[in-house]
N, C-alpha and C positions, 0 to 999 in steps of 0.2 A: 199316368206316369209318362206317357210315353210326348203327348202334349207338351210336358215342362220341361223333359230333356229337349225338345226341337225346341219351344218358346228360349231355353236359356241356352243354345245352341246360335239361336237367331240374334240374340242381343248380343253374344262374342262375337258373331260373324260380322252384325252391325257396326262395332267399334274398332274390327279391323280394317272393315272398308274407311270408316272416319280416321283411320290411324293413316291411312293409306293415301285418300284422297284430300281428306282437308289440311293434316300434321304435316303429310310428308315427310311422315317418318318410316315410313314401308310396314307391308304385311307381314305380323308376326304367327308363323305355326304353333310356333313353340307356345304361345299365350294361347292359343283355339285348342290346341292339347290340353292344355292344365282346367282350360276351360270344359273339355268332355271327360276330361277325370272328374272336375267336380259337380258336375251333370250325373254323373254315373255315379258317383259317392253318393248323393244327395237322392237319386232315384233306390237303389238300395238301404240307404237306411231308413226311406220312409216304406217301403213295401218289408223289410225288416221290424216295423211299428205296427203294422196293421194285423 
């Protein structure tokens, strides 16, 4: 579990450096929040399954 929350931690963090660096649209918190809410959703409901 812990693996998939970093793995899909690393892919928002990924897209806000490319938001950042190539858009130049700035870094968004607010989107890497929503992003470790649904990391954190998505880790309890699968240990909620098992």
């Amino acid at each position: 579990m812990r693996s998939a929350f970093a793995f899909t931690m690393a892919i928002g963090a990924g897209k806000e450096i490319y938001d950042s660096e190539v858009r130049r649209v700035g870094w968004s918190w607010r989107d890497l929040v929503a992003d470790a809410a649904g990391a954190l959703a998505g880790s309890a409901l699968i240990a909620h399954c098992r």
